[in-house]
N, C-alpha and C positions, 0 to 999 in steps of 0.2 A: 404645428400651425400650417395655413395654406399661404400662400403668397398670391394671392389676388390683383387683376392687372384692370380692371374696372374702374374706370375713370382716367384712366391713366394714358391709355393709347389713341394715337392720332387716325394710323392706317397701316396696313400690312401686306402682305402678299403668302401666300399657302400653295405649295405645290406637293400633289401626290400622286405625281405622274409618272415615279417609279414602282416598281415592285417592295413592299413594305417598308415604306421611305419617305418621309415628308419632311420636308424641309423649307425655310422661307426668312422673312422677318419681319419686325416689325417694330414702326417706328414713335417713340413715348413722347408726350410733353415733356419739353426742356433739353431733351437732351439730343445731342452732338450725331450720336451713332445710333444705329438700330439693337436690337436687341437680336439676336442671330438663332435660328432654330437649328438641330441638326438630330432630329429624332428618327428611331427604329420606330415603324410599324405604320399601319394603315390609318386614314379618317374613318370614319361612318359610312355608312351606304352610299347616303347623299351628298358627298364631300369624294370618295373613292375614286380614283382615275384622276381627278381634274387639278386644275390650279388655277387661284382665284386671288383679283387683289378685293381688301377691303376698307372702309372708311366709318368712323365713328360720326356721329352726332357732333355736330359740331360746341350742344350744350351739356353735352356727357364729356368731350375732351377738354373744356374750359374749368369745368370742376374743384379739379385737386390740381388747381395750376399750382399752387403755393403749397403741397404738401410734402411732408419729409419724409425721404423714403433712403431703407436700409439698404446695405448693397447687395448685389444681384449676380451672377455668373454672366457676363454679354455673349458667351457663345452658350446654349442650354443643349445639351445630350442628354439619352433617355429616353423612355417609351414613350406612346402616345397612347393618351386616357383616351375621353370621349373627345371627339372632334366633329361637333356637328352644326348646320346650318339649320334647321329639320327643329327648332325648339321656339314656343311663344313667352315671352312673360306680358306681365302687366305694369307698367310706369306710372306714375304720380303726376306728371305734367302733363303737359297738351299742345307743349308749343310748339312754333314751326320749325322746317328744321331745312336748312340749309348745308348742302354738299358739294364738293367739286367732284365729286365723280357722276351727280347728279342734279336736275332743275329742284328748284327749292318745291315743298310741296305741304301740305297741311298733316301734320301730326294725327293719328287718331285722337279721341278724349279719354282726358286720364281714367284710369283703369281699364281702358281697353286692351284686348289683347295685341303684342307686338312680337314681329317674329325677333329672333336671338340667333347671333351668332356664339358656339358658348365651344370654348378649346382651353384641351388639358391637357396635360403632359407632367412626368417625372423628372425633374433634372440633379443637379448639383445641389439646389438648394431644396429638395424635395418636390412637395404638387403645389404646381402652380395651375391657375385658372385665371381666364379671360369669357367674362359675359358680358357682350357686345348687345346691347337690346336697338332695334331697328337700323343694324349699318344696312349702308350702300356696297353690296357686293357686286362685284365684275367679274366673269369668267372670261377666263383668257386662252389662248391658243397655245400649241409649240410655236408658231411663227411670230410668235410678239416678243419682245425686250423681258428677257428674265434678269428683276433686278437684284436678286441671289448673291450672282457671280459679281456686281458690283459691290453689294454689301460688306462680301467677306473683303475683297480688295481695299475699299476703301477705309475700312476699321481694323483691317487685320493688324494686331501691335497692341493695339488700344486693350486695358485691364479691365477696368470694371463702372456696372453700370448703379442707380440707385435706385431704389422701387418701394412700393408702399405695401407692408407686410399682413394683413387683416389675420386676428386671432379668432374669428367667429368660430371657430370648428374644433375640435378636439385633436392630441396628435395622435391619438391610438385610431380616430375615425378617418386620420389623412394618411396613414400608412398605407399603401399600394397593396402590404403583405399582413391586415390587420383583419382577413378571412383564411389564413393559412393554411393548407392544406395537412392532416394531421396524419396520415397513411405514413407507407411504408416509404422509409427516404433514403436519396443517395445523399451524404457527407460530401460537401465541397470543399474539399480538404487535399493538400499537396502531400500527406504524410509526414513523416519527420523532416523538417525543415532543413535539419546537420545532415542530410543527406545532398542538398543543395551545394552545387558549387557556389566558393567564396569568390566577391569581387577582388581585385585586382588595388591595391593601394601604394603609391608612390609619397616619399619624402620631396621634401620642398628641392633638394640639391641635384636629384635624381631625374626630376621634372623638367629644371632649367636644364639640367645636360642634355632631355630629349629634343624639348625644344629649339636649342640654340646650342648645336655642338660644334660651331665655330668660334662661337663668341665675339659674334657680330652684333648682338644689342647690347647699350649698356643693362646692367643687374633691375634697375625700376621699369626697364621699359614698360612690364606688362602693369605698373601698377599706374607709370602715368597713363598708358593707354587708356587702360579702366577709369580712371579720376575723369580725362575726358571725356567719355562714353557719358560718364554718369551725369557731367555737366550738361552735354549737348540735350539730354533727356530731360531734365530739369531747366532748361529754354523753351523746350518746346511742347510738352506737356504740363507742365508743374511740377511744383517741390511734390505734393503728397499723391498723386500717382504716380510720379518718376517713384518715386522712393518706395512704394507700394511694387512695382514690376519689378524694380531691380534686386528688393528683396529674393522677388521670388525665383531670380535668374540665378542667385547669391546662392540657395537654400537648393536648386535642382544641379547646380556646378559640385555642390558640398554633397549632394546624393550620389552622382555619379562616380565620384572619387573614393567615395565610403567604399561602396559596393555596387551590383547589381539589382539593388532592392529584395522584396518579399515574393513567395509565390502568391496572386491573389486570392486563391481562397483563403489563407492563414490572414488577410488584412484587415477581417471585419472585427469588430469588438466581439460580436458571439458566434461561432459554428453556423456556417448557414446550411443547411439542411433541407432537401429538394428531394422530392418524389423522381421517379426514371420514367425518361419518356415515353415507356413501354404499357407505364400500369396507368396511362393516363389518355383520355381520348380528346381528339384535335382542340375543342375551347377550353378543356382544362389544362393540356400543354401550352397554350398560347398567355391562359393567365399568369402561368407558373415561369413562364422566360419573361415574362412584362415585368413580373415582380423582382428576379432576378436582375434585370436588366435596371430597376430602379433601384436596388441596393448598390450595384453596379457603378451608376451613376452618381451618388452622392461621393463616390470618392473620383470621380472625372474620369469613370472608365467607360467607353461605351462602344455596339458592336455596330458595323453596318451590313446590312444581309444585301448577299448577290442574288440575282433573279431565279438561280439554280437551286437553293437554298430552302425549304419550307421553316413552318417556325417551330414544328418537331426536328428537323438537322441541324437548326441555329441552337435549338437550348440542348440538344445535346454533345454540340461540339464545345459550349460553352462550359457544362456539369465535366464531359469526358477530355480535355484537353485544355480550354484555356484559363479556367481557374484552377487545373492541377497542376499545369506547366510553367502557363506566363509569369512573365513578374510586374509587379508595382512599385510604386515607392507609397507609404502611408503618410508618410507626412505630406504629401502634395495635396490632400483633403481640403477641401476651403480656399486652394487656390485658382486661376486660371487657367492652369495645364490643366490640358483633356489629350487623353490616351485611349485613340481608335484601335481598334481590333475590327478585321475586316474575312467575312466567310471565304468571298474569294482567293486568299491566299490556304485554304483547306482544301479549295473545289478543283474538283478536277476536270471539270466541264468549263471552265475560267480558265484553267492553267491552258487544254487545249484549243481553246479560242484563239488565245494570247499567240499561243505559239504560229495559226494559223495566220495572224494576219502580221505575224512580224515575217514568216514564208513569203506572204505576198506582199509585203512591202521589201524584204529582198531582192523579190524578183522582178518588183514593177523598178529598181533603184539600178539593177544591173540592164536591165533593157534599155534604159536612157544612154548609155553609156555607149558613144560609139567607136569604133575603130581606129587610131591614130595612123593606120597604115592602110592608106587608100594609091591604089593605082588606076581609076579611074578621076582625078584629078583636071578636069577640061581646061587650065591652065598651064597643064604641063606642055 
């Protein structure tokens, strides 16, 4: 099924003002927090380079004020589908339509054509879409308030959001990978997994002695601690998202201790199976890491590519290294944990950057620094 945001949204903001990187949020009827985007890859032509806030209808976001909606990942990772401003449809109504980002102004008449804002992307919870028919869009500058960096701040902690799910479409027609490439493929596969180093596991007696080899707490401290954590979190959010996060803090404390987790290519239910980026030319490499990159996704893994990067170096560092290498946990599937992987820690045009400007910030940090031993003293 697709997850459909039509009718549902107030306003947002869209920035793709880095290198295959867009990012923003965007804010629903009813609820509290925004909805957080953090997706790999470019808009559309028409969308490319810029960042834009935007606003609904104020009689498209009244709608489904009253509808019940499933839950929803609040931060989404994953590719980006079509992302375009650049579409018309045609509406039912005719009414006026009233904005604050805009002077009120007369609707065309119904059936006329209306331009569309219409944004997809692959996440956690697979393809979502948002068809915005006649917003009020603003294009904005780098000098203006990017409210991004607020977004995450202000919600960061916060678990999950609820959304209204529409079944109109098939699931084999909303697969990302349901045009599959059927050539010659590389094996996303770690090889024998017992080749893997084992995690590290500790008994309960073994633990407290690391912890506390004085025996300076009493024996329950860590569980009264816990019992309050879990209190203050249940004052302050609710019994059933307290109890919904602390699960999942419960269930990644219980992973960590098992082990190390899996290699991710071994985590998918089937063989993922991918053509090499050699026997493939530029748009068909790019569909072939978007697709990836949305299987990727549904288990809260996702890349973010540095500027140095193309999207032939991204899917091949991802086929040749980090689905043979990295590890995962699978059971984290369906929850709030999202697991970045990032090019720049591969590049070597990043690593030397890096290096260059922690040099000059060495040397602008030693130049500040003056002398404690002056013999030109005019008070002596």
């Amino acid at each position: 099924m697709v997850v459909r945001l039509d009718g549902l949204v107030v306003c947002g903001e869209i920035s793709n003002t880095r290198q295959y990187s867009t990012h923003g949020w965007i804010e629903l009827i009813g609820q509290d927090k925004p909805l957080v985007l953090q997706l790999t890859g470019d808009c559309d032509p028409d969308l490319r380079g810029k960042r834009f806030r935007f606003e609904a209808r104020a009689s498209d976001a009244a709608s489904n004020r009253q509808a019940e909606w499933p839950k929803l990942a609040w931060q989404q990772v994953g590719p980006t589908g079509t992302m375009t401003a650049d579409r018309t449809v045609r509406t039912l109504d005719g009414s006026a339509r009233d904005s604050g980002l805009g002077e009120q102004r007369a609707d065309p008449p119904a059936g006329q054509p209306r331009p569309c804002l219409y944004l997809e992307w692959f996440s956690q919870n697979g393809r979502v879409v948002l068809e915005l028919p006649d917003p009020t869009i603003e294009f904005l500058h780098d000098d203006e308030h990017d409210a991004y960096e607020e977004a995450i701040g202000l919600f960061e902690g916060d678990t999950e959001i609820e959304f209204y799910t529409a079944g109109d479409e098939s699931s084999q027609s909303n697969r990302p990978d349901a045009d599959f490439h059927d050539g010659d493929t590389s094996e996303v596969d770690a090889g024998d997994a017992d080749d893997a180093p084992e995690g590290v596991a500790f008994d309960d007696a073994e633990r407290d002695s690391d912890e506390d080899p004085y025996g300076l707490f009493p024996a329950d401290f860590n569980q009264q601690f816990e019992a309050t954590a879990r209190k203050l979190d249940f004052d302050i959010v609710g019994d059933e998202e307290a109890s919904e996060s602390i699960r999942e803090l419960e269930l990644m404390d219980e992973l960590i201790e098992r082990g190390e987790g899996e290699i991710i290519g071994t985590i998918f239910d089937d063989p993922l199976r991918f053509p090499r980026p050699e026997q493939l030319d530029d748009d068909e490499v790019e569909r072939q890491f978007k697709t990836l990159l949305a299987q990727l996704a549904l288990h809260g893994i996702a890349l973010d590519v540095c500027r140095h990067f193309t999207p032939r170096d991204a899917y091949g560092l991802l086929l040749d290294e980090i689905c043979k290498e990295e590890r995962a946990y699978p059971e984290l599937r369906q929850t709030q944990w999202v697991q970045h992987f990032m090019t720049s820690e591969f590049c070597e045009e990043c690593d030397a950057e890096m290096q260059i400007e922690f040099e000059d910030d060495e040397s602008a940090g030693s130049g500040d620094q003056s002398s404690p031993d002056r013999d030109d003293d005019p008070s002596a």
